[in-house]
C-alpha positions in Angstrom: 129.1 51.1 55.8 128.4 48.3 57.6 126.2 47.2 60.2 129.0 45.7 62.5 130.9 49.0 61.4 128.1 51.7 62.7 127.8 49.1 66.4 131.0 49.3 66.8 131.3 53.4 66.0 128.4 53.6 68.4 129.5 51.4 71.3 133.1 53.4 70.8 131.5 56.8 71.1 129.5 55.6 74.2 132.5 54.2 76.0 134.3 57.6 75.5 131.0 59.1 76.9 131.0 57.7 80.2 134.9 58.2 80.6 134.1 61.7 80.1 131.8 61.6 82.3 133.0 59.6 85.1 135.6 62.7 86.4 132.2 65.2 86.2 130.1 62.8 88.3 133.4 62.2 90.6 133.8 65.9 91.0 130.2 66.5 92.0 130.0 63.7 94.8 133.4 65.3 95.9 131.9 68.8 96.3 129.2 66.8 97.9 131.0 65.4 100.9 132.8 68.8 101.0 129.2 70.6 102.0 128.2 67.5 104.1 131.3 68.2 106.1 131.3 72.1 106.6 127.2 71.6 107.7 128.4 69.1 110.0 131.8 71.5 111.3 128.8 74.2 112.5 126.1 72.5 114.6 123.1 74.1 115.8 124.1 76.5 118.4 120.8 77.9 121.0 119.3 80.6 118.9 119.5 83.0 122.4 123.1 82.5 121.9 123.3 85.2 119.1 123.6 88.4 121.0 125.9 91.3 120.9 129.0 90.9 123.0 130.1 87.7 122.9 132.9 86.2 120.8 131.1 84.7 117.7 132.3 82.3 115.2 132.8 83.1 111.2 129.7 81.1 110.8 127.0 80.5 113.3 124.3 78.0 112.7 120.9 78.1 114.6 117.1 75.8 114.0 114.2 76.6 115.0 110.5 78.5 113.7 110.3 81.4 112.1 108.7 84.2 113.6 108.4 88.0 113.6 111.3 90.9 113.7 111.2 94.3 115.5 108.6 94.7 112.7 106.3 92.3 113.6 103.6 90.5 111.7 103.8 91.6 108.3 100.7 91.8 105.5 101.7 91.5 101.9 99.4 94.4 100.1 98.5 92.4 97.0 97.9 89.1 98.2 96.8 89.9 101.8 99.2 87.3 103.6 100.2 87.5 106.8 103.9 86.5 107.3 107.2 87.6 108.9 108.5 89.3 105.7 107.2 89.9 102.0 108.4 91.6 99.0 106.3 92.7 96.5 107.9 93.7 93.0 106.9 95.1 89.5 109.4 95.5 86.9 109.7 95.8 82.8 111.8 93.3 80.8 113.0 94.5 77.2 115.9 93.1 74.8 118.0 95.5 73.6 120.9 95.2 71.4 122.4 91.7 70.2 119.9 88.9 71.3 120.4 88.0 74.6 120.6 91.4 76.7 117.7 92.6 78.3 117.2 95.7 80.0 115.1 95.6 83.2 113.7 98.6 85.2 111.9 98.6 88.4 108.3 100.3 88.5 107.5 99.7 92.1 108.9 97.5 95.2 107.7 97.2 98.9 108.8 95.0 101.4 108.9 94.7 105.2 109.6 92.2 107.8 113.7 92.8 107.8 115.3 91.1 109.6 112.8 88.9 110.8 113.6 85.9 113.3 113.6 82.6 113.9 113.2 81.1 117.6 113.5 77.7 119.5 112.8 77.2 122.9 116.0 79.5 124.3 114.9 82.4 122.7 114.7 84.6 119.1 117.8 85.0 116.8 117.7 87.2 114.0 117.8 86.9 110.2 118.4 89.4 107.3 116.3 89.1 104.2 119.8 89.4 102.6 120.2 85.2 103.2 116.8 84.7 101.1 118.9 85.8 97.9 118.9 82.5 95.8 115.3 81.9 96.6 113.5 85.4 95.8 113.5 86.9 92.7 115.5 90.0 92.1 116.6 90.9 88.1 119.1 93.7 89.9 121.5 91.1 91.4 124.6 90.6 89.7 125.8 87.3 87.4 128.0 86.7 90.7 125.3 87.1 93.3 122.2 85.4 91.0 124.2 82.3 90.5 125.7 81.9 94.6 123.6 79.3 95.8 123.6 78.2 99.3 124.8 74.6 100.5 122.3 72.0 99.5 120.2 74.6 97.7 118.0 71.9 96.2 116.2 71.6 99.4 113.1 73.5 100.2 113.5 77.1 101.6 111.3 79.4 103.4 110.2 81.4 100.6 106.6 81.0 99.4 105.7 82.8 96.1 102.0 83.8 96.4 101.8 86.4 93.3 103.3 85.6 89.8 102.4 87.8 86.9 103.3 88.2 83.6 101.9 90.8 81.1 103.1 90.4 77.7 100.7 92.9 76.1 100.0 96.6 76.6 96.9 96.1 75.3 95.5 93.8 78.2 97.0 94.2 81.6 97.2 90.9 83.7 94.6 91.7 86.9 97.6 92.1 89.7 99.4 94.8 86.9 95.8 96.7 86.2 94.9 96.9 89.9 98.2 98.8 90.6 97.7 100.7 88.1 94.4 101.5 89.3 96.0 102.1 92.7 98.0 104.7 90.5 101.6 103.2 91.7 102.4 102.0 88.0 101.7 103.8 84.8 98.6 103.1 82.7 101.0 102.2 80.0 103.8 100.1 81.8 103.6 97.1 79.2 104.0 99.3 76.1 107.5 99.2 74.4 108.9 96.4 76.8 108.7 92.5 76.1 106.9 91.6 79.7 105.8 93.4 83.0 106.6 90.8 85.9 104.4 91.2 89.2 105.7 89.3 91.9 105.3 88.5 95.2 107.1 86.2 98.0 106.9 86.1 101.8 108.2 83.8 104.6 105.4 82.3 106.3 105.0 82.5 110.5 105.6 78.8 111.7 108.4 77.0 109.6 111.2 74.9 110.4 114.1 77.0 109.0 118.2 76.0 109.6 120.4 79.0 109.2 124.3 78.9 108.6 125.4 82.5 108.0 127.5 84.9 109.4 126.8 87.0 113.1 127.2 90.3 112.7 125.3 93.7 114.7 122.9 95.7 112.8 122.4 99.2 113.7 120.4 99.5 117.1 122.4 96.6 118.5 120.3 93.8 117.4 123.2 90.8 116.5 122.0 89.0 113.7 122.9 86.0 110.8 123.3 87.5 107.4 124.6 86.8 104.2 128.4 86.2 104.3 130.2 88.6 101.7 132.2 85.2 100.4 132.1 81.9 101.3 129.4 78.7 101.7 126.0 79.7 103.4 123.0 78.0 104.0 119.3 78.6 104.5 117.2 75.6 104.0 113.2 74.2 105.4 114.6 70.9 106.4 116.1 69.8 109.8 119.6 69.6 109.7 120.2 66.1 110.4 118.3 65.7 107.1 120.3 68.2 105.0 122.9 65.8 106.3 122.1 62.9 105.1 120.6 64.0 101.8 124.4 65.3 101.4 125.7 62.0 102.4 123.0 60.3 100.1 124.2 62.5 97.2 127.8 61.6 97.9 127.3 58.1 98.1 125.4 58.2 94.9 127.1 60.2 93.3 130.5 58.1 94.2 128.8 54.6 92.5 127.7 56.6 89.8 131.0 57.5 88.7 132.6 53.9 89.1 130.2 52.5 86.8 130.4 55.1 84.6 133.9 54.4 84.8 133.5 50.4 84.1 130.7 51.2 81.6 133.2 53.4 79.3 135.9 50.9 80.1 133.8 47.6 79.2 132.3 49.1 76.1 136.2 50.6 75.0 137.2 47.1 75.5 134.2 45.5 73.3 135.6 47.6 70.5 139.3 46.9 70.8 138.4 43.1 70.7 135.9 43.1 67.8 138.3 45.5 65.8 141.2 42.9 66.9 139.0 40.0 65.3 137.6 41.8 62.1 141.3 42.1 61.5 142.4 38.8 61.7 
C-alpha cells in the first residue's frame, strides 16, 4: 500500500465524516431555534399574577429571587445551610445480575422547603421542588423522567450541592455516613454487601435570580403554583431570560455555520479524492 493510497483512504473517510455529520449538527441548531422560540412565545408574566382564579395559560413564565414557601427558611441537618428548600439523601448502590443493572435502596431522606417561591417586586409566586428534577439527584426517577431535561438545561440552576459522599467500604465509613449512623438513622453496617453508600445533599439558596417556565396549577390549601408539566418543554434556569435567549440564538447560529462547513469540508475533501483517483488512472 502506498503512501498516496492510505492519504487518499484517509481524506475519503474524513469527507464521509463530516457529511455524516453535517445533518447531526443541522438537527441540533434546529432544535435550537425551536427552544429559543417557545422561551420567547412565554415572556415573563408579574410573579403576583399566579393566583387561583384567574384563567392561566399551559405555561406560565415568571423571574425574579428566590425566597421562602409557607415553610419558611429551611436548615439542611447535615451541612447546616440555611435556604428555601434542601434534600438530604442516603442510599445503597449494588450490581446485580448481567453487568450493568444496579439495585438501589433508600436508607434515609429528608427534605423541606416545598414549594418554595420566587418573588419580584409585585409579589411571591410559588414553585414545586418537582421543577428541580434534572438538577437534584434522585436514583428512583425513571429512564423517562432522569433523561427530560429542561430547555437550555446547560445553563446554571438553582441547585447548590453542599454534601457529596461516597463510601465504598464497610470497613471505613465516609464521616457524613458514620455521623448518621451515629445519629442511629442508618445502620452500623449500611456499606456491607453493596458497591457504594451515597450521602447527598442539595438546597436552593435564599437570593437567586431564578426564570421559571412551567405549568400553573392549585396545590391543596389553594396556594396556585408552577410545577413540573406531565409532558412537554419546561424550564428552570439561574440566568435572566434575555440571556437564556441569546445563548439559544448563539447556539443556533453556531450551530447553523457549523454544519455548512461541515458540509463543504466533506464535500471539498470527497472532491480531492475523486480528482486524484481520476489522475492516478490516467
Amino acid at each position: 500500500m502506498t503512501f498516496l493510497t492510505v492519504v487518499v483512504a484517509i481524506t475519503g473517510f474524513l469527507g464521509y465524516a463530516m457529511l455524516v455529520l453535517a445533518p447531526v449538527l443541522l438537527a441540533l441548531a434546529v432544535s435550537e431555534g425551536r427552544q429559543h422560540r417557545w422561551v420567547r412565545r412565554h415572556p415573563v408574566s408579574p410573579c403576583a399574577a399566579l393566583r387561583p382564579g384567574t384563567g392561566l395559560p399551559r405555561r406560565f413564565a415568571v423571574y425574579g429571587e428566590t425566597v421562602p414557601g409557607p415553610d419558611g427558611t429551611v436548615v439542611a441537618p447535615l451541612s447546616g445551610t440555611e435556604a428555601v428548600w434542601f434534600r438530604t439523601l442516603v442510599y445503597s448502590t449494588r450490581s446485580v445480575g448481567d453487568p450493568g443493572l444496579t439495585h438501589t435502596e433508600i436508607l434515609w431522606e429528608r427534605s423541606a422547603g416545598d414549594p418554595f417561591g420566587v418573588a419580584d417586586r409585585t409579589g411571591t409566586a410559588a414553585v414545586t421542588a418537582k421543577m428541580l428534577q434534572a438538577s437534584v439527584t434522585d436514583p428512583r426517577l425513571s429512564m423517562w423522567a432522569s433523561t427530560r431535561l429542561p430547555v437550555a438545561h446547560a445553563g446554571p440552576t438553582p441547585v447548590r450541592t453542599v454534601v457529596s459522599e461516597e463510601t465504598t467500604s464497610h470497613r471505613r465509613n465516609g464521616r457524613w455516613l458514620q455521623h448518621l449512623v451515629d445519629r442511629g438513622v442508618v445502620p452500623a453496617d449500611a456499606a456491607r454487601r453493596v458497591d457504594a453508600v451515597r450521602v447527598v445533599e442539595q438546597v436552593v439558596p435564599a437570593g437567586v435570580g431564578l426564570h421559571v417556565i412551567g405549568e400553573p396549577v392549585v396545590l391543596d390549601g389553594g396556594l396556585a403554583a408552577l410545577t413540573l408539566p406531565r409532558t412537554g418543554r419546561y424550564l428552570v434556569l439561574s440566568r435572566e431570560p434575555a440571556a437564556t435567549e441569546r445563548a439559544l440564538a448563539g447556539d443556533r447560529t453556531y450551530g447553523m455555520g457549523s454544519a455548512l462547513w461541515a458540509a463543504l469540508a466533506g464535500v471539498a475533501f470527497l472532491a480531492v479524492v475523486w480528482a486524484v483517483s481520476l489522475a492516478v488512472g490516467r
